[in-house]
C-alpha positions in Angstrom: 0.0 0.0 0.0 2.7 2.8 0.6 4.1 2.6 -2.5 1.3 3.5 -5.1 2.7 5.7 -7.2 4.3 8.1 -4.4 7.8 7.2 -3.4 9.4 10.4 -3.2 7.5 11.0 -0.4 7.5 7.6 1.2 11.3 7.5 1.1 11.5 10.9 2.7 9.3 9.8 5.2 11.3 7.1 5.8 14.3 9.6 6.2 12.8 11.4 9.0 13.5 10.4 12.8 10.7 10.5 15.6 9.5 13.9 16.4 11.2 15.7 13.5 9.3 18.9 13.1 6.8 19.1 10.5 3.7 21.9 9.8 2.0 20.5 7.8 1.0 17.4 5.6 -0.8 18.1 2.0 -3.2 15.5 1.5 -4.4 16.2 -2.6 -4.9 19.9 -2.4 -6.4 20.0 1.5 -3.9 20.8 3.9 -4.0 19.5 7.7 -1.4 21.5 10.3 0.6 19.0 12.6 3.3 19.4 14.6 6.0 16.2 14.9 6.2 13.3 13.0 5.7 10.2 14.9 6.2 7.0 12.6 5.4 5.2 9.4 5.0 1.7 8.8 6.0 0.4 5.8 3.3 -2.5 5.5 0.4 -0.3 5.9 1.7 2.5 4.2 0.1 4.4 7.2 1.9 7.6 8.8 1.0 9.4 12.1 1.5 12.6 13.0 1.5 14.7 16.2 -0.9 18.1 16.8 -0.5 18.9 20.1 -2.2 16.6 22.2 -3.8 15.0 19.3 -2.1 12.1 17.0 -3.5 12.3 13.1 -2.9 9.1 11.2 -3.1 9.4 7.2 -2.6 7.2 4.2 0.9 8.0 2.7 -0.5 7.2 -0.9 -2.9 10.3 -0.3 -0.1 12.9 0.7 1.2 14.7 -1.9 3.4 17.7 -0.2 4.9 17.9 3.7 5.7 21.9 4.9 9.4 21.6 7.0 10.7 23.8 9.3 13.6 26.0 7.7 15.7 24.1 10.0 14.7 21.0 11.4 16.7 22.2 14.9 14.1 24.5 15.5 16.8 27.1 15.4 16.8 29.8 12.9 20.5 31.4 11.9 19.1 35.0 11.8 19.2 35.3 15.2 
């Protein structure tokens, strides 16, 4: 299932570690703020996300963009 036709974006979620800072996840045009990444399991092809308090859990064949912090230390070199 995760690999319908959208592997650029499965392999780059495969590149991210727990809790890397993401804003959100484009899911065909509609766009649904998160904060962290949590995990994404290859077999399913499902990915979970973290909003706060709340975990969000879409189908990776369904995302089709990811918004990233500048830097993914949370630290931005302008100051």
């Amino acid at each position: 299932m995760s690999d319908k036709g959208n592997n650029s974006i499965t392999d780059v979620l495969r590149s991210f570690p727990i809790n890397y800072v993401v804003h959100e996840v484009e899911l065909q045009g509609q766009s649904e703020e998160v904060t962290n990444f949590l995990g994404f399991d290859d077999v399913t092809g499902l990915v979970l996300f973290k909003n706060g308090s709340e975990t969000k859990v879409f189908d990776s064949s369904r995302i089709t963009g990811l918004l990233l912090d500048e830097d993914p230390n949370g630290e931005n070199e302008d100051n």
